[in-house]
C-alpha positions as CSV (number, residue, x, y, z in Angstrom):
1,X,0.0,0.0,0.0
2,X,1.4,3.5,-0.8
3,X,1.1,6.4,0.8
4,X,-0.6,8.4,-1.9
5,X,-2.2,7.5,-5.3
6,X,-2.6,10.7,-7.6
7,X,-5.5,10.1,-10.0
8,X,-4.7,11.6,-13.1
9,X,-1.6,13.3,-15.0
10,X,-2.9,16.4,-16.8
11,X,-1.0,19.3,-15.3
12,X,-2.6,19.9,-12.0
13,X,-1.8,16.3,-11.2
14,X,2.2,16.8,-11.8
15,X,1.8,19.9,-9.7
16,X,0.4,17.5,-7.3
17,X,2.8,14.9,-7.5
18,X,5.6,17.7,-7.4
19,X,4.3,19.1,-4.2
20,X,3.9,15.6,-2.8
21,X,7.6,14.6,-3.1
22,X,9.1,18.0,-1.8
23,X,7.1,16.6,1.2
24,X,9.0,13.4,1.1
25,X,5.4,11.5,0.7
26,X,5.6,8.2,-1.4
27,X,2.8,8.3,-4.3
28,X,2.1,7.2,-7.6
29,X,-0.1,8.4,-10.5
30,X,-2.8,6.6,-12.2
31,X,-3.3,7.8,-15.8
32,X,-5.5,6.5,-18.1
33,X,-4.3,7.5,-21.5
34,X,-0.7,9.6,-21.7
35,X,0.5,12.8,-19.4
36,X,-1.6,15.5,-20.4
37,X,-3.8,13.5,-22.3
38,X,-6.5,16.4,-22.7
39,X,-4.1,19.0,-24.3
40,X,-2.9,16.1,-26.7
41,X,-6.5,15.5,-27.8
42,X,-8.9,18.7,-27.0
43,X,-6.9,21.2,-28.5
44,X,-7.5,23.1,-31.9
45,X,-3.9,23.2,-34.3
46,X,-3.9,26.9,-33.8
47,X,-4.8,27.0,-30.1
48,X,-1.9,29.3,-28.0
49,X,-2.3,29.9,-24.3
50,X,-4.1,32.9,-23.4
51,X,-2.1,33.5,-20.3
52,X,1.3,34.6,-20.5
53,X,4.9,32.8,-19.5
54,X,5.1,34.3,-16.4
55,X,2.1,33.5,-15.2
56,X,2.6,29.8,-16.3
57,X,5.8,28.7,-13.8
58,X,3.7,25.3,-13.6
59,X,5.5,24.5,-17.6
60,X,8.6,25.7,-16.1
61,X,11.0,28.6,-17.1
62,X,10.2,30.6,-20.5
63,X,9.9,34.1,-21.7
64,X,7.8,36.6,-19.6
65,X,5.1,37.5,-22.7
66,X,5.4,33.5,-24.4
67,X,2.5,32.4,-25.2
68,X,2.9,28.6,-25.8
69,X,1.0,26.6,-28.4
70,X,-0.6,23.3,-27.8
71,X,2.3,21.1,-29.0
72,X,4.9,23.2,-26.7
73,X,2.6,22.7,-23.7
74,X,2.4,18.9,-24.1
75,X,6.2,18.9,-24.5
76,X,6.6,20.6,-21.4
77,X,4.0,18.6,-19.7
78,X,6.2,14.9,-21.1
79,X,9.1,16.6,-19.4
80,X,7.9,17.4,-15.8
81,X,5.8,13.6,-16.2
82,X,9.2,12.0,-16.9
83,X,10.7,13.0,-13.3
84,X,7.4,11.9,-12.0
85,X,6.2,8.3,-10.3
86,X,3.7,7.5,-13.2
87,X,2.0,4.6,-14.5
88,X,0.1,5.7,-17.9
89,X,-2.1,3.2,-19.5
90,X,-4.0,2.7,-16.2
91,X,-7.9,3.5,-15.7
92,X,-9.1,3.7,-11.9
93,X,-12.8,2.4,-12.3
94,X,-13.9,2.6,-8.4
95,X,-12.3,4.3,-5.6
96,X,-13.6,2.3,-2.2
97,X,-12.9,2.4,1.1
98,X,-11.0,-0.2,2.7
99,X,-9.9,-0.5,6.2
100,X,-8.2,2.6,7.0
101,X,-7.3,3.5,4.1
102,X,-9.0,3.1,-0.3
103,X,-8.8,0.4,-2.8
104,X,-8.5,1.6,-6.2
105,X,-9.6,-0.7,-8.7
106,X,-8.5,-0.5,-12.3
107,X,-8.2,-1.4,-15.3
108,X,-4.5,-3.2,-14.4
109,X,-5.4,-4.9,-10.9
110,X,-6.2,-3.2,-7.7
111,X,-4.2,-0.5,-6.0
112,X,-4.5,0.4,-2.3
113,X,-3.5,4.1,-0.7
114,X,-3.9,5.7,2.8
115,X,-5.1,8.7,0.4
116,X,-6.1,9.7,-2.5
117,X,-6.1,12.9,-4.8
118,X,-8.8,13.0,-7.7
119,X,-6.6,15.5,-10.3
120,X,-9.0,14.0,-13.4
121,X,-10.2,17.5,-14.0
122,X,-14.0,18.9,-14.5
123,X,-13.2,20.4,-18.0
124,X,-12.8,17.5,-20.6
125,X,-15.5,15.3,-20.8
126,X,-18.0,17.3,-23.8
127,X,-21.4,19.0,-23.0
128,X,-23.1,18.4,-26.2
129,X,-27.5,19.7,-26.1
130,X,-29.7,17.0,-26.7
131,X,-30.8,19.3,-30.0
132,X,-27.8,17.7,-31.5
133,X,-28.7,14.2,-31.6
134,X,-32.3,14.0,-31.8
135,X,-33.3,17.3,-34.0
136,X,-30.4,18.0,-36.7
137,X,-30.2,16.8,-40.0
138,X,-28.0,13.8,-40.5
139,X,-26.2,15.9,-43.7
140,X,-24.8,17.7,-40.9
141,X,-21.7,17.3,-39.6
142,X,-21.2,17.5,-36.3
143,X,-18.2,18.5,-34.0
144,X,-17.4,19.8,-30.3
145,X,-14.7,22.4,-29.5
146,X,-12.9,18.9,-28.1
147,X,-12.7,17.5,-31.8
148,X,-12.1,20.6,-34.0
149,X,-8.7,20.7,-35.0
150,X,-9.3,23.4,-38.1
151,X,-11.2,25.0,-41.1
152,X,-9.6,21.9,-43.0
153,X,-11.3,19.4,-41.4
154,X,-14.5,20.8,-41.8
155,X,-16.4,19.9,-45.3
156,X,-17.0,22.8,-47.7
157,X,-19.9,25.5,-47.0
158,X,-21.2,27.6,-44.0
159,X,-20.0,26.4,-40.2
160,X,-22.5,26.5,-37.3
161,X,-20.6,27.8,-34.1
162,X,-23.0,27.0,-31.1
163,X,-21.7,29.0,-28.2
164,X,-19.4,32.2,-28.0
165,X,-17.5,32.4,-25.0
166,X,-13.3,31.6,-25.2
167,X,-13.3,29.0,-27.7
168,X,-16.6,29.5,-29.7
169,X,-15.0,33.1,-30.2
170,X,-11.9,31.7,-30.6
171,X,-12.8,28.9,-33.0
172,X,-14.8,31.5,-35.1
173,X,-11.5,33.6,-35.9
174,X,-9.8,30.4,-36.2
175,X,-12.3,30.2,-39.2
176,X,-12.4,33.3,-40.7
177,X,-9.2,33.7,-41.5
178,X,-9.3,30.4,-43.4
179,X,-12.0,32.7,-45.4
180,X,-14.8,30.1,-44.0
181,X,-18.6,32.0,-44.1
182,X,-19.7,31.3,-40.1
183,X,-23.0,31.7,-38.4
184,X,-22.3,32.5,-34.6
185,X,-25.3,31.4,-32.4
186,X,-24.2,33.6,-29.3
187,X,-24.4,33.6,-25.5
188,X,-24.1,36.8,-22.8
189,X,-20.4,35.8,-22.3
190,X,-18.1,38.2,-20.6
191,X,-14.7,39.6,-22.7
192,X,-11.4,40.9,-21.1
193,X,-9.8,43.7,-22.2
194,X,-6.1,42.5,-22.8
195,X,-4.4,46.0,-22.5
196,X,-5.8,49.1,-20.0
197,X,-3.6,52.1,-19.3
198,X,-0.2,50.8,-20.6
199,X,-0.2,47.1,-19.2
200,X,-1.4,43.8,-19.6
201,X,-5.1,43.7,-17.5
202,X,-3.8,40.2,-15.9
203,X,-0.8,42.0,-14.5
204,X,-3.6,44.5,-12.5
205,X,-5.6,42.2,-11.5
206,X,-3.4,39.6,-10.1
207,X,-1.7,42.6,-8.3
208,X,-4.8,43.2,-7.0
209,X,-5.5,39.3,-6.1
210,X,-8.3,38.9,-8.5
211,X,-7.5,35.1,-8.8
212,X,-7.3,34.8,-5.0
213,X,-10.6,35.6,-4.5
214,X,-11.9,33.0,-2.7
215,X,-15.5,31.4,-3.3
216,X,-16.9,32.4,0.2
217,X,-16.2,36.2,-0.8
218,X,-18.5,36.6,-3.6
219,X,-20.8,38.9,-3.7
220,X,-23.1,36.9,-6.0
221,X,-21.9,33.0,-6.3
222,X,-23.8,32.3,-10.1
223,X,-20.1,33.7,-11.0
224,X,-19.3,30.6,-10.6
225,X,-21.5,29.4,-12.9
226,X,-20.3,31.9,-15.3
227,X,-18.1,31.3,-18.8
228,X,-14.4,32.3,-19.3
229,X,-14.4,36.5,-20.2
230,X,-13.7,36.4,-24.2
231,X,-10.1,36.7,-25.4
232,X,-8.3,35.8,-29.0
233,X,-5.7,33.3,-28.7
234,X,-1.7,34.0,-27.6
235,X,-3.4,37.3,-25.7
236,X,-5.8,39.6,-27.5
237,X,-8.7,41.7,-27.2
238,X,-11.7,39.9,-29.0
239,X,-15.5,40.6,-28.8
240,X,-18.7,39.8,-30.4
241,X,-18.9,42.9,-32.7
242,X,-15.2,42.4,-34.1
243,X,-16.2,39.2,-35.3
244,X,-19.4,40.6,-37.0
245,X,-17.2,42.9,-38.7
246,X,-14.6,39.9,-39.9
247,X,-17.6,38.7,-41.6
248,X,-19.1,36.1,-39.0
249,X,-23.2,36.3,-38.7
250,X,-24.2,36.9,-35.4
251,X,-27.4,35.4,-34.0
252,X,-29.3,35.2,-30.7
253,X,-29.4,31.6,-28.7
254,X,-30.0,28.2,-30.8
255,X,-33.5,27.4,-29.2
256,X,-34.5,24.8,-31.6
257,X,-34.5,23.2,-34.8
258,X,-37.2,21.6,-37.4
259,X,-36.1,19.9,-40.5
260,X,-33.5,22.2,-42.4
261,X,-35.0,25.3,-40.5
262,X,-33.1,27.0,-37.1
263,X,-34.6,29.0,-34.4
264,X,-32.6,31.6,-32.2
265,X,-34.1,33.8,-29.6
266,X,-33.5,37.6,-30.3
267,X,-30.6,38.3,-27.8
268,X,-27.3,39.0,-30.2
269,X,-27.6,43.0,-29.2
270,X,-27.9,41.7,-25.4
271,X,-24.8,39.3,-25.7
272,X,-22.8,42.0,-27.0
273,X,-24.1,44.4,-24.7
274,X,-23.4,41.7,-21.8
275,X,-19.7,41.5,-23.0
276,X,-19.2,45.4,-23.2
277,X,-20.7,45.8,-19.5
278,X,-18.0,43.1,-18.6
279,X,-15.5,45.1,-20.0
280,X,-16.5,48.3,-18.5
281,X,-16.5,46.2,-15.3
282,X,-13.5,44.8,-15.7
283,X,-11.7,48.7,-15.8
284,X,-13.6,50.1,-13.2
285,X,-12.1,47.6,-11.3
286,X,-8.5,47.9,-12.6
287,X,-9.0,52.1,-12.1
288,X,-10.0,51.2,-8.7
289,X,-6.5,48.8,-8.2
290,X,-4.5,52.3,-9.7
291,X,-6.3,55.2,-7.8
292,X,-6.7,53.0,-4.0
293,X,-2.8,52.0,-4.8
294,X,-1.6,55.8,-5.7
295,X,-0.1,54.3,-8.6
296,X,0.9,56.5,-11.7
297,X,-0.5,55.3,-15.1
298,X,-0.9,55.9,-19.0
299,X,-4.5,57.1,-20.1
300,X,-6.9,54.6,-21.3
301,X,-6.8,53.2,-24.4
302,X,-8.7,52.8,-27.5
303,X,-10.1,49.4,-27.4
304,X,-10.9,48.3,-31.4
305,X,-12.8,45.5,-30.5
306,X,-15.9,47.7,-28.9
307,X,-16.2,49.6,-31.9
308,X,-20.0,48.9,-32.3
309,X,-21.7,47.0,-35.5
310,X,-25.1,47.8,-36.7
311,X,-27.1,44.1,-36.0
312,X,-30.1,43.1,-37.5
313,X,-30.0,39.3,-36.7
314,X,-32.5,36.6,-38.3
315,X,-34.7,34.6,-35.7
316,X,-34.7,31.9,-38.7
317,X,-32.3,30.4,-40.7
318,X,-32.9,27.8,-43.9
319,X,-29.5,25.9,-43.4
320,X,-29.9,24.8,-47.4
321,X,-30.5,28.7,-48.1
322,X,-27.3,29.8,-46.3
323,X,-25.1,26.7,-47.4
324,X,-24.7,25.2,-43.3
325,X,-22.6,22.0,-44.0
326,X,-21.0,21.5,-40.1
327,X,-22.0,22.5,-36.7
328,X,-19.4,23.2,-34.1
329,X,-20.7,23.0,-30.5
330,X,-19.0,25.3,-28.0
331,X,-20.6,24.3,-25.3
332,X,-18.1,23.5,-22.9
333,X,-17.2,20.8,-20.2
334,X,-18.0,19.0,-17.3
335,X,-15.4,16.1,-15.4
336,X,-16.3,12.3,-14.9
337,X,-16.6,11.4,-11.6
338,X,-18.3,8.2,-11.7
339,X,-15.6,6.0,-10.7
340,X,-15.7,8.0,-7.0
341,X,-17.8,5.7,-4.6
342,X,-21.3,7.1,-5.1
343,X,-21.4,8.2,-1.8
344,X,-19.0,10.8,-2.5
345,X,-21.0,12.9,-5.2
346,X,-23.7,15.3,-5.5
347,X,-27.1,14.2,-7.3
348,X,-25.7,15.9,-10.2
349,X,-22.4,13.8,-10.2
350,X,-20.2,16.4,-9.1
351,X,-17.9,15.9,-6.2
352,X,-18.9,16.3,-2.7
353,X,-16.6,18.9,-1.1
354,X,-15.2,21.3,1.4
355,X,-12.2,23.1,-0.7
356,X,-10.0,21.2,-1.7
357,X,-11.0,18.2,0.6
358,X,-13.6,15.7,0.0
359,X,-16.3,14.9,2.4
360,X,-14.5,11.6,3.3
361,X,-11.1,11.5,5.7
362,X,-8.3,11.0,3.0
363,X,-9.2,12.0,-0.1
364,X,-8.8,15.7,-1.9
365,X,-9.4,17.7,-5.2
366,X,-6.9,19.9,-7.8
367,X,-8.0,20.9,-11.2
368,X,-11.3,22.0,-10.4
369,X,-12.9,25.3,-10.9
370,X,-13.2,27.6,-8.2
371,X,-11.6,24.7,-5.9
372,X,-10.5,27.1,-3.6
373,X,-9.9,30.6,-5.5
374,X,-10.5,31.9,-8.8
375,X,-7.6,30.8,-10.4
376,X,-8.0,27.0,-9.1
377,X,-9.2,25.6,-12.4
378,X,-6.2,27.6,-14.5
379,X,-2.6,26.8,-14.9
380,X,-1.8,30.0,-12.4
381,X,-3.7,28.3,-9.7
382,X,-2.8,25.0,-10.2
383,X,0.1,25.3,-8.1
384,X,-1.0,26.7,-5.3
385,X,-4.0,24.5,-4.4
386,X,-1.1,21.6,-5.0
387,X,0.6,22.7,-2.3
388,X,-2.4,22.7,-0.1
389,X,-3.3,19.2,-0.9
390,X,0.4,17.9,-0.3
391,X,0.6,19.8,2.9
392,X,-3.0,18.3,4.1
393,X,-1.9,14.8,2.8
394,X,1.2,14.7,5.1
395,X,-0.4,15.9,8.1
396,X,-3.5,13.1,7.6
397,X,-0.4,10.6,7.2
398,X,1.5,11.8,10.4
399,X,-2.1,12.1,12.0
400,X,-2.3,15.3,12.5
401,X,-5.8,15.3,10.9
C-alpha cells in the first residue's frame, strides 16, 4: 500500500505529484491515457495559451510575454511527467474504502492508498444539447470544441458555431481567417480587455489578487456558474462585434431546430451588450486597483474590439438557403466522476466537497474550478492548491488530521 495515489496526469496532477515529493510523501499516479492526455486531444492546431509565460511557472521557465502553443505545452507537460512516479495506460474504475485506508480498482489490478487525490479535472468530458442528436439533419456534420482541429477538417460550406464564450469566439476567428462564411449562435459571455492604461489587464488584476478571491467572498456566487471572459488566442482583445465585422453572422441563442430550418431567440444585441458591460467592469475595477494604490498610469486606451456593429440578426435560418454544411458545439465541459464511490458525489455527479477536501477523511481535489480561489481551475492556480493538498496529505499521514 502507498502512501498516496494521484489520480490523473494532466497538469494539476504533476503539480500535485511535485508538491507531494518535496514533502518526502511516497505516491504514484494513475493515468488513463498519456500525461496531459486532454491538451494532446482537445486542443484546436492553432490553439496558444491565453495567459502569459510568467504567469505559467507550472510549464517551467520561459519568456515573460510566451504564449505557448498546444504542441509546446504537451512537450513541457512529457518533461515534468518524466521525473514523475507514473503509471500511464492505467484507468481507476472505483475508488472504495477499505480499512483505514482506499482500494483503487483499475483497469491493471487493484491499487491500495492511505489517500487519495482525484486530479482527473471537470473540464474535458463534452457538454453536447440534446438538439444535437435528436433534432439535426444527418447531412450535418457535427463536432465539439474537443474534436475541432481546423477550417480543413470541416467539409465545404457555412459552419455552425453554437456558443461564444473563449473557444466558440476563438474557433470563429480560427475560421475566418481560413475565409470560412460562419454563423455565430451567441451567448451573454463576458470579454477581457487585454491592455488598460499601458499594461497587460492580468498584471492588475493579479496585483490586486483577482485570482485569489476566494469562493466564500462573492458577492453573487452564479459567477461561478459563469463562462471564461472572451479573449483571441496567444493574448488579445476579441469581442462579439469584431467578429461581426470579420464577416461572422451573429445570432441570438440556438433554441430549436425543425427539419432544415433553425430558431434563435432575439438576444445577439444583449450578448454584446453583456460583453461590453463586462469590459466596462473589468476597468472600473483595474482604475480602482490604480487610484486605492496611488499608482501613476498611462491614459486609457482605445479598445478596437468595442467599436460597435449595426445588427439586425434573423430569428430563422434555412440551413440549405445559407449553405450550413457543419455545426461546431462550444458548449463546454463537465469532469467524470463516476468511478468515486457514489457516496461521494452530488445528485448531479459532481464531487462532494469542502475546498480542496472531500467529504471523506483521506481523499482531496486539484483541477477544479473555483476549488479554492479563482484561479484553481487555470494553470496559475494549479500550483497553489497543489501545495495545499500535499501539505494536508502529510499531516492526515502523520495524523495530525
Amino acid at each position: 500500500m502507498t502512501d498516496c495515489v494521484v489520480v490523473g496526469a494532466g497538469p494539476a496532477g504533476l503539480a500535485t505529484s511535485a508538491a507531494l515529493t518535496r514533502h518526502g510523501v511516497d505516491h504514484v499516479i494513475l493515468e488513463r491515457n498519456q500525461a496531459g492526455h486532454t491538451w494532446r486531444t482537445q486542443r484546436w492546431d492553432s490553439f496558444r495559451l491565453n495567459t502569459p509565460g510568467w504567469m505559467n511557472q507550472l510549464l517551467g521557465e520561459q519568456e515573460r510575454y510566451a504564449y505557448a502553443n498546444r504542441a509546446e505545452v504537451v512537450q513541457r507537460l512529457e518533461h515534468i511527467a518524466s521525473n514523475s512516479p507514473i503509471h500511464t495506460g492505467i484507468r481507476v474504475t472505483r475508488l472504495a474504502l477499505a480499512g483505514d485506508g482506499y482500494a483503487l480498482r483499475t483497469s491493471d489490478g487493484e491499487f491500495g492508498a492511505r489517500t487519495v487525490v482525484v486530479a482527473t479535472g471537470d473540464q474535458n468530458v463534452p457538454r453536447i444539447p440534446a438538439l444535437a442528436a435528436r433534432r439535426l439533419p444527418d447531412r450535418l456534420a457535427q463536432y465539439h470544441t474537443a474534436d475541432y482541429v481546423g477550417p480543413g477538417q470541416l467539409p465545404e460550406g457555412t459552419v455552425l458555431v453554437v456558443g461564444s464564450a473563449q473557444s466558440g469566439c476563438q474557433i470563429t476567428e480560427d475560421l475566418l481567417a481560413a475565409g470560412r462564411r460562419v454563423v455565430l449562435a451567441t451567448s451573454p459571455a463576458p470579454r477581457l480587455p487585454w491592455r488598460h492604461r499601458g499594461r497587460d489587464s492580468l498584471e492588475w488584476l493579479i496585483e490586486a489578487g483577482f485570482y485569489n478571491q476566494r469562493p466564500q467572498d462573492l458577492p453573487d456566487p452564479s459567477v461561478m456558474r459563469g463562462a471564461q471572459p472572451i479573449v483571441a488566442s496567444g493574448g488579445r482583445s476579441l469581442s462579439l462585434q469584431a467578429l461581426a465585422r470579420a464577416g461572422a453572422t451573429l445570432v441570438g441563442r440556438l433554441i430549436g431546430s425543425t427539419g432544415e430550418r433553425l430558431d434563435f431567440d432575439d438576444s445577439a444585441n444583449a450578448n454584446v451588450a453583456a460583453g461590453d458591460a463586462a469590459a466596462e467592469r473589468m476597468r472600473a475595477t483595474m482604475d480602482d486597483i490604480i487610484r486605492s494604490g496611488g499608482l501613476t498610469a498611462s491614459p486609457a486606451e482605445a479598445d478596437d474590439t468595442a467599436a460597435p456593429v449595426q445588427l439586425d440578426p434573423p430569428t430563422t435560418l434555412d440551413m440549405r438557403d445559407h449553405n450550413i454544411s457543419s455545426v461546431v458545439w462550444c458548449t463546454g465541459f463537465s469532469g467524470d466522476f463516476s468511478w468515486l464511490n457514489p457516496s461521494m458525489l452530488e445528485g448531479d455527479g459532481q464531487p462532494q466537497r469542502e475546498g480542496i477536501a472531500a467529504l471523506v477523511p483521506g481523499v482531496w481535489y486539484v483541477g477544479l474550478r473555483w476549488l479554492t480561489q479563482r484561479g484553481s481551475g487555470i494553470l496559475f492556480g494549479f500550483p497553489t492548491d497543489a501545495a495545499a493538498v500535499a501539505e494536508a496529505v502529510k499531516a492526515h499521514l502523520n495524523g495530525r488530521c
